[in-house]
C-alpha atoms as a printed R data frame, in Angstrom:
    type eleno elety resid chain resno       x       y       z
1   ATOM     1    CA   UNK     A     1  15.068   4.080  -8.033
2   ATOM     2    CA   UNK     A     2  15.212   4.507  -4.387
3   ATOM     3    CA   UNK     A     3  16.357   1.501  -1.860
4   ATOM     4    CA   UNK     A     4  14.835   1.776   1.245
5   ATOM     5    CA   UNK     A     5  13.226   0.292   4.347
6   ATOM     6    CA   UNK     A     6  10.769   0.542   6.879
7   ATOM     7    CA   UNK     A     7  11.956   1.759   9.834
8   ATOM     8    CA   UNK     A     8  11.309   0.178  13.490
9   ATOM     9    CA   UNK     A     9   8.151   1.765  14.137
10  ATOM    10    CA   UNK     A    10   5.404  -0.055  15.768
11  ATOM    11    CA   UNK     A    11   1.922  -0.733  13.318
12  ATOM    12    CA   UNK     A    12  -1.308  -0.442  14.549
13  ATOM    13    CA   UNK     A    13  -3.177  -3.203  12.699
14  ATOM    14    CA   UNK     A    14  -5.928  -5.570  13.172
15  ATOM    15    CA   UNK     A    15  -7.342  -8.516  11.640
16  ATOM    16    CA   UNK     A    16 -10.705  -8.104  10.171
17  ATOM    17    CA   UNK     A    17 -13.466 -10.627  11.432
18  ATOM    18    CA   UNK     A    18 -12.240 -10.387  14.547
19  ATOM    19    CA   UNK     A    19 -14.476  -7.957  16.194
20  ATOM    20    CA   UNK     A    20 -11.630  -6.062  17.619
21  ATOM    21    CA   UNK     A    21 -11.657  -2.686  19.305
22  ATOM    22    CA   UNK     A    22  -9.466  -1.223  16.086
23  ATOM    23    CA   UNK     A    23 -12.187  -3.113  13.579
24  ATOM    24    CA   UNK     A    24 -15.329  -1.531  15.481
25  ATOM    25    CA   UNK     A    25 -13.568   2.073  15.419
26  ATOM    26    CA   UNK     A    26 -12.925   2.116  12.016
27  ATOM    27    CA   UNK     A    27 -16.279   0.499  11.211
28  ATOM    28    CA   UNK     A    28 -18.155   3.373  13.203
29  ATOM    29    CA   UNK     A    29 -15.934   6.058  11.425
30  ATOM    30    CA   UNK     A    30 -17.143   5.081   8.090
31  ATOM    31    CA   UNK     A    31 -12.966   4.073   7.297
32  ATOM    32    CA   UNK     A    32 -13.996   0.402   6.723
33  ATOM    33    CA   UNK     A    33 -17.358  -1.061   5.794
34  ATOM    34    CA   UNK     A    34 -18.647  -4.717   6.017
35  ATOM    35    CA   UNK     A    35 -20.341  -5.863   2.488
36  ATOM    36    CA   UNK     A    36 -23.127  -8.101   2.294
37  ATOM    37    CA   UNK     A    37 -21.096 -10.693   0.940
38  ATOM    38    CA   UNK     A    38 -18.769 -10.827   4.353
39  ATOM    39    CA   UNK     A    39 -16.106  -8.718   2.592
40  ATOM    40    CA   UNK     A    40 -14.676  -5.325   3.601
41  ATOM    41    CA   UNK     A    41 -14.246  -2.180   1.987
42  ATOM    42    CA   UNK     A    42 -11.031  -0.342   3.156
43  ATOM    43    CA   UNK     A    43 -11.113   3.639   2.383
44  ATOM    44    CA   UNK     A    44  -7.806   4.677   2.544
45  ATOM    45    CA   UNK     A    45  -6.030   7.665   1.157
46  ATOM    46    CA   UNK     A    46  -6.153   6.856  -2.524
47  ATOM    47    CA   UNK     A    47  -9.828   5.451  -2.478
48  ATOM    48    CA   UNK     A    48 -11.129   7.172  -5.096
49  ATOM    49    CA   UNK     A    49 -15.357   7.705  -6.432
50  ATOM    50    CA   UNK     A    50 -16.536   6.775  -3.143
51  ATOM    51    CA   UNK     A    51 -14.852   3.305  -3.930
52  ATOM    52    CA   UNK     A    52 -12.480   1.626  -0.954
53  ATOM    53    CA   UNK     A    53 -10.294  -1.224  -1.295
54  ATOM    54    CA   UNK     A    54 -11.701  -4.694  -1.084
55  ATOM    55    CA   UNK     A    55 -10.298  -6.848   1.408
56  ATOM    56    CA   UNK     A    56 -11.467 -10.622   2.366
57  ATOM    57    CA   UNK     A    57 -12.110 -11.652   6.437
58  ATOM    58    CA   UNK     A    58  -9.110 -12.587   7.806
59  ATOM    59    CA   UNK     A    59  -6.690 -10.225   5.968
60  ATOM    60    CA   UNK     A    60  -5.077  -7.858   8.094
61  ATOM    61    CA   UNK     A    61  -5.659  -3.478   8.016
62  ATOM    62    CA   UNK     A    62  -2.781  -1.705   8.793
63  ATOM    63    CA   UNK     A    63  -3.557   2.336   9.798
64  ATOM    64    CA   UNK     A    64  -0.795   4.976   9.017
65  ATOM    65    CA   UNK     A    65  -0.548   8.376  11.582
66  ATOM    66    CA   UNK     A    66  -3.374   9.992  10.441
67  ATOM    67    CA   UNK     A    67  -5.433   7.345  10.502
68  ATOM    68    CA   UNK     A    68  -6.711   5.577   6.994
69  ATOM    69    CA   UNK     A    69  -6.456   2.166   6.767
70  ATOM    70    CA   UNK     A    70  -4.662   0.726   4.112
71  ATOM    71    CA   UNK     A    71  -5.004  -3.774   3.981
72  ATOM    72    CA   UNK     A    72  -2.893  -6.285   3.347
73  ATOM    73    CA   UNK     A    73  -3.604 -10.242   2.648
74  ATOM    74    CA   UNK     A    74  -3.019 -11.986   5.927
75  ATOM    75    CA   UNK     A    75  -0.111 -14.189   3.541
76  ATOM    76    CA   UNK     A    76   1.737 -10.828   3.143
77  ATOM    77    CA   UNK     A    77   1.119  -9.159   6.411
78  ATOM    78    CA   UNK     A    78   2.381 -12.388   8.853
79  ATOM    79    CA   UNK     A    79   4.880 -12.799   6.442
80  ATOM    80    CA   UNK     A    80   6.374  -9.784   6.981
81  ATOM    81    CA   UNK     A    81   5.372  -8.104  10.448
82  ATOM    82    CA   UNK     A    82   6.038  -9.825  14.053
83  ATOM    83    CA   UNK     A    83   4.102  -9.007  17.232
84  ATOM    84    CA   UNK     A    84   6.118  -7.849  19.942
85  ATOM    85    CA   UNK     A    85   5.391  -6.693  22.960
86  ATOM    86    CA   UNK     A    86   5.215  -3.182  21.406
87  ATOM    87    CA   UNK     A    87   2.752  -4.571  19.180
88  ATOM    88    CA   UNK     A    88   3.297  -5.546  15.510
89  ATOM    89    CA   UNK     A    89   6.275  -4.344  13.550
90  ATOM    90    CA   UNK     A    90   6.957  -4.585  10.398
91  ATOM    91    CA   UNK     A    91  10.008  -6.686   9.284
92  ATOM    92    CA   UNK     A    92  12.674  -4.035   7.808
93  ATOM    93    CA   UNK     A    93  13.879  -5.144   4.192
94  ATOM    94    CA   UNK     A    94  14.876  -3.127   1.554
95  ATOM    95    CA   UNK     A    95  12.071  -2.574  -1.182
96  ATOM    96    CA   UNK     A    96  12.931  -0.525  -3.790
97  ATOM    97    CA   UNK     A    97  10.018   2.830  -4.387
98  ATOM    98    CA   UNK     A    98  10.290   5.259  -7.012
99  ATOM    99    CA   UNK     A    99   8.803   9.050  -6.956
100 ATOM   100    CA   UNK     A   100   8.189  11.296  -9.633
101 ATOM   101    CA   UNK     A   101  11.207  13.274 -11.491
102 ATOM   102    CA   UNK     A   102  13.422   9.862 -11.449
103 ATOM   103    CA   UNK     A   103  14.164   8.132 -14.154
104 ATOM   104    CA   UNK     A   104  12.314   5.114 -15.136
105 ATOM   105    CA   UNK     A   105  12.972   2.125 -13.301
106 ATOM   106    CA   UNK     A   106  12.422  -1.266 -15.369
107 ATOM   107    CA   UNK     A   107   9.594  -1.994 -12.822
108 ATOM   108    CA   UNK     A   108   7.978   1.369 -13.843
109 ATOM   109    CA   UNK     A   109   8.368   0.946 -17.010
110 ATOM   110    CA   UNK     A   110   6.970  -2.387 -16.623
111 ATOM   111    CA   UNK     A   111   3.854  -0.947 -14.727
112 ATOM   112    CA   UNK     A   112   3.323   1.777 -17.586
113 ATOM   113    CA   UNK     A   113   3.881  -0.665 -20.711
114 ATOM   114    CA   UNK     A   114   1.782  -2.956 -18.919
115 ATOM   115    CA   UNK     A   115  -0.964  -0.525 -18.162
116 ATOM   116    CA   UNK     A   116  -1.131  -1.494 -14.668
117 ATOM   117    CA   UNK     A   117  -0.276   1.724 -13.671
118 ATOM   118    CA   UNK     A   118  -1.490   5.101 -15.446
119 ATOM   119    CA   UNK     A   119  -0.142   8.838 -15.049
120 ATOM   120    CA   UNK     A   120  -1.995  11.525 -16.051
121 ATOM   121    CA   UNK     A   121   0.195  14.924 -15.641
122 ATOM   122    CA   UNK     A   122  -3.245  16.814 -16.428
123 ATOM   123    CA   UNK     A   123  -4.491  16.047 -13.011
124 ATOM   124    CA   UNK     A   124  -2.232  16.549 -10.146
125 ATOM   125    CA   UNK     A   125  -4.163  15.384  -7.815
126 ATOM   126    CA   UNK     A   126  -4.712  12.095  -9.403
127 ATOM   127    CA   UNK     A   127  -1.387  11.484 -11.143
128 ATOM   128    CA   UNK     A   128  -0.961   8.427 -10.398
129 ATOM   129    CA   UNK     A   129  -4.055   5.606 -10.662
130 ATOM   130    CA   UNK     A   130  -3.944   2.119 -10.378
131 ATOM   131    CA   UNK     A   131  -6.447  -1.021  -9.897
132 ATOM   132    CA   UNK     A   132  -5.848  -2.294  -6.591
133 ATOM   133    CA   UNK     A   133  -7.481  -4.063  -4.203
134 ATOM   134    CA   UNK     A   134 -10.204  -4.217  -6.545
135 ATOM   135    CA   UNK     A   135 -10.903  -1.026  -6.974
136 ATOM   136    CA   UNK     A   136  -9.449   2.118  -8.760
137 ATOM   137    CA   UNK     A   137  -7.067   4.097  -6.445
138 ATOM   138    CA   UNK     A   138  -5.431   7.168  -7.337
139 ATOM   139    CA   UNK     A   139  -2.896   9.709  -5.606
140 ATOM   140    CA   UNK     A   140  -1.528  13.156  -6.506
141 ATOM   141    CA   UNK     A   141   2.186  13.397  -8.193
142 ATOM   142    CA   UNK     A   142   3.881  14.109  -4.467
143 ATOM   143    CA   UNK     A   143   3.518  10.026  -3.885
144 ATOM   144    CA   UNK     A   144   5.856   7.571  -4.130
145 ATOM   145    CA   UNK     A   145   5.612   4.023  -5.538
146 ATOM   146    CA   UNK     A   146   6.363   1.639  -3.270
147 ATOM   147    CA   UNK     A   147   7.631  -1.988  -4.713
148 ATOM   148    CA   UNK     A   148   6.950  -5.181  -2.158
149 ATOM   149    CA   UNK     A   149   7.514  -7.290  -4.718
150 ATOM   150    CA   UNK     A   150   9.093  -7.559  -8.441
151 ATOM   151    CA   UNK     A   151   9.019 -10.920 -10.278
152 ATOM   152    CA   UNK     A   152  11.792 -11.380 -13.057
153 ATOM   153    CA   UNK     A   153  12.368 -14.185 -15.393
154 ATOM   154    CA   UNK     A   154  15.686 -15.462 -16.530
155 ATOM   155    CA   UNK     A   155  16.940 -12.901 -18.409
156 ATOM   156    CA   UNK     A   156  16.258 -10.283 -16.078
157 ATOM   157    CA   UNK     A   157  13.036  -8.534 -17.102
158 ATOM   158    CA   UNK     A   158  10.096  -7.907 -15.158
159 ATOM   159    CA   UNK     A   159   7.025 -10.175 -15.611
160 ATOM   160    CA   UNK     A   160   5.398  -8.973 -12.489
161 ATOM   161    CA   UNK     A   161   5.373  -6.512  -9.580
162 ATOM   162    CA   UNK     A   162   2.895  -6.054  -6.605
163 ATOM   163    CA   UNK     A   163   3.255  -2.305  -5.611
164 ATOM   164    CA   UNK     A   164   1.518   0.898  -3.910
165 ATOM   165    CA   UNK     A   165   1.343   4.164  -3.712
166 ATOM   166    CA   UNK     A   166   2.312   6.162  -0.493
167 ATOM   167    CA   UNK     A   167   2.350   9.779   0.457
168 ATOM   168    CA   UNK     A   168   5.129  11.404   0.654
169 ATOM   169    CA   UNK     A   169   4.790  13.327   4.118
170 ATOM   170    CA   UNK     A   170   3.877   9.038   5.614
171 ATOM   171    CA   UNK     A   171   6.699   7.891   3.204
172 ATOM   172    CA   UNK     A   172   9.356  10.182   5.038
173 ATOM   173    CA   UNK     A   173   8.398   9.692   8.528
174 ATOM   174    CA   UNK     A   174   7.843   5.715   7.989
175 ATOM   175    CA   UNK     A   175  10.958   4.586   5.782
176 ATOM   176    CA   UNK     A   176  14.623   4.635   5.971
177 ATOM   177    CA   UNK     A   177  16.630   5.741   2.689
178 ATOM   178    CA   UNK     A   178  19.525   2.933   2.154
179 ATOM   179    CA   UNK     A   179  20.109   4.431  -1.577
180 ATOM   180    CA   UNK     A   180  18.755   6.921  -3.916
C-alpha cells in the first residue's frame, strides 16, 4: 500500500447550480450535463457506455490538467479543500492508494471480497470497474486506487471504504509519496 498526499497545488473547481463561468464551460463542452430531474452528469475519465457520474446541485466538480471533471459531495469537498487567494486547495493528508503489482491491501481485499470493486485482467483497458457515483466507471490497469476513506470496526477489519480510481500520469504529477 502506498501512503501519500496531495500536494499544494491549486484545484480548479466549482459548485454546480451556481451558474459559474467553470459550470457553463463544461456544460457547453458536453463534460457535464444537467438532467431533467436538476441533477448532473459528470463525464470524467472513467465514465464508461456513454454513462457520467451523477452528482446532486450543490456538490462541488473538481477538473484535473487535462480537463475532465471528476465530483465530489459538497460534505467531502469543504471538508477537505480551503479557498485561498490562489483559489481552492486541497487539504494535504495522507490517504493511503494502491496500484497494480502490490500486494493486497486489507482495503483491497475488502473491495474485491465485497464486490465493490471488480478486475478483469482480460481487458486492459478496463481493469479496474467500479459503481460510483451512480454509475459504472472503469479504468485501464496503469491506475491507481485512491482511498479517502476506510472504516474499521474494533478488531481492525474493514467494514467500509469510499475510494477512486486515478490515472497514473494525474496521480504522479498531483500526489506526494510519504511511503511505498
Amino acid at each position: 500500500m502506498i501512503v501519500m498526499k496531495r500536494g499544494d497545488i491549486p484545484v480548479v473547481a466549482c459548485r454546480l447550480g451556481d451558474g459559474s463561468e467553470l459550470e457553463k464551460q463544461l456544460l457547453a463542452s458536453g463534460a457535464l450535463k444537467r438532467l431533467d430531474d436538476g441533477r448532473y452528469e459528470v463525464f470524467s475519465r472513467e465514465a464508461v457506455n456513454s454513462c457520467g457520474e451523477l452528482a446532486e446541485p450543490g456538490s462541488y466538480v473538481k477538473v484535473d490538467r487535462e480537463g475532465f471533471p471528476y465530483p465530489n459531495s459538497a460534505e467531502y469537498f469543504l471538508a477537505n479543500h480551503e479557498l485561498t487567494e490562489r483559489g481552492y486547495v486541497q487539504r494535504p493528508r495522507p490517504l493511503e492508494a494502491w496500484r497494480e503489482g502490490q500486494p493486497l491491501s486489507d482495503a483491497m481485499r475488502f473491495l474485491l471480497d465485497s464486490g465493490r470493486l471488480t478486475i478483469d485482467r482480460q481487458h486492459p483497458e478496463r481493469y479496474f470497474s467500479a459503481w460510483l457515483w451512480g454509475t459504472l466507471l472503469s479504468s485501464n490497469r496503469d491506475a491507481v486506487i485512491v482511498f479517502y476513506e476506510i472504516a474499521r470496526a474494533e478488531d481492525g477489519r474493514v467494514t467500509d471504504a469510499q475510494f477512486n480510481f486515478v490515472v497514473r500520469e494525474e496521480f504522479e504529477r498531483t500526489y506526494d509519496i510519504l511511503e511505498n
